[in-house]
C-alpha positions, 0 to 999 in steps of 0.5 A, spaced: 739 709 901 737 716 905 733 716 911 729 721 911 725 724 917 718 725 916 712 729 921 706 725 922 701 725 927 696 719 929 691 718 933 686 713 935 680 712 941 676 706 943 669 705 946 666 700 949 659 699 952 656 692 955 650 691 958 648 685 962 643 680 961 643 675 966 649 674 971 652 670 966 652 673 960 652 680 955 651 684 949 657 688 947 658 694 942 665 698 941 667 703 936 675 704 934 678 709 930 685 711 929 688 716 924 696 716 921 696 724 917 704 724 913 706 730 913 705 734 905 712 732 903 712 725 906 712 718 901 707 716 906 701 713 905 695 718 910 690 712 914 685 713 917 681 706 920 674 706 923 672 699 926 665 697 930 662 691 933 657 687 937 657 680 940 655 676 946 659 674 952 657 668 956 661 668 963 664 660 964 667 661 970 669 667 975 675 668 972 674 665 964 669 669 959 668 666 951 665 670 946 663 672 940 662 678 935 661 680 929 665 686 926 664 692 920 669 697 918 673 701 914 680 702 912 682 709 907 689 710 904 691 716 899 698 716 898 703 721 898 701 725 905 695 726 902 696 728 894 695 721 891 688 717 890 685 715 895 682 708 896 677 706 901 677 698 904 670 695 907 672 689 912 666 685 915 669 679 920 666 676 925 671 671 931 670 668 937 675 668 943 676 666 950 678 671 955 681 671 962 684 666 967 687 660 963 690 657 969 692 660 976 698 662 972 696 665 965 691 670 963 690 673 958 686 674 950 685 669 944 680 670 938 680 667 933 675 669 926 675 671 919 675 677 916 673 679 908 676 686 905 673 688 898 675 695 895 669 698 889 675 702 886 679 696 885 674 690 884 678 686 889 675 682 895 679 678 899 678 673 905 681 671 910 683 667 917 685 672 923 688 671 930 689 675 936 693 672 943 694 676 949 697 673 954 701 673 960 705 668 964 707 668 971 714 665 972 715 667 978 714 672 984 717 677 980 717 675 973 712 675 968 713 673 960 708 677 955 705 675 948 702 679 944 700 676 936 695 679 932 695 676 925 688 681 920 687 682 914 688 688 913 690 693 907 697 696 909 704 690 909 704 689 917 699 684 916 703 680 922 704 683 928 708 680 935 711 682 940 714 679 947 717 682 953 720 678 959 720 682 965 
């Protein structure tokens, strides 16, 4: 098999917005959108994603905050750098987490939901359990081990992604 180089161009952008209701807890809202353009010549599927939640934080102590949310969004494929048909994904999820200081050591983000995809072009509905870990180990004074795992239902084949860096 020949490797081929293809030219694509991606983009993506967050927004958050929190609102305090008392000095321990908030509303929050946040948009995401990225897009991934192949270039006319690529085998590459075009992929644009737009996602947004809501939820509710409750601060438990300085360091640590748990939260839940709920989530809407859509994820739309067209084969072929942008030639073939497009097929348009809703996910609707919902999660709860934990976030902050977990010992004086380890920080850090872990969440834990379910999300449900459907597709009114291909009938197909499917749910299914989602997790995301952030975290951040203090090994010494200038050592430090990062995890990061996510694990969505999403349309493309990397449903999995992990990560770890020591440094």
């Amino acid at each position: 098999m020949i490797a081929e180089q293809s030219n694509r161009l991606q983009f993506s952008d967050q927004l958050r917005v929190s609102l305090d209701l008392t000095p321990k807890s908030d509303i929050y809202f946040s948009g995401t959108y990225s897009e991934t353009d192949q270039a006319e010549t690529s085998a590459f599927a075009d992929i644009s994603n737009w996602n947004t939640a809501a939820g509710y934080g409750f601060k438990y102590s300085e360091g640590l905050r748990f939260f839940s949310q709920l989530s809407y969004g859509q994820q739309a494929t067209v084969g072929g750098g942008g030639r073939g048909t497009e097929r348009v994904w809703d996910l609707v999820g919902g999660s709860i987490g934990a976030e902050g200081e977990f010992t004086e050591k380890l920080t850090g983000t872990l969440q834990f939901g379910y999300q449900q995809r459907s597709s009114d072009l291909t009938g197909i509905s499917a749910g299914a359990p989602t997790v995301t870990a952030e975290l951040e180990q203090l090994l010494g004074d200038r050592t430090m081990l990062a995890l990061t795992y996510t694990r969505a239902n999403q349309v493309n084949r990397g449903r999995g992604a992990y990560g770890l860096r020591i440094g």
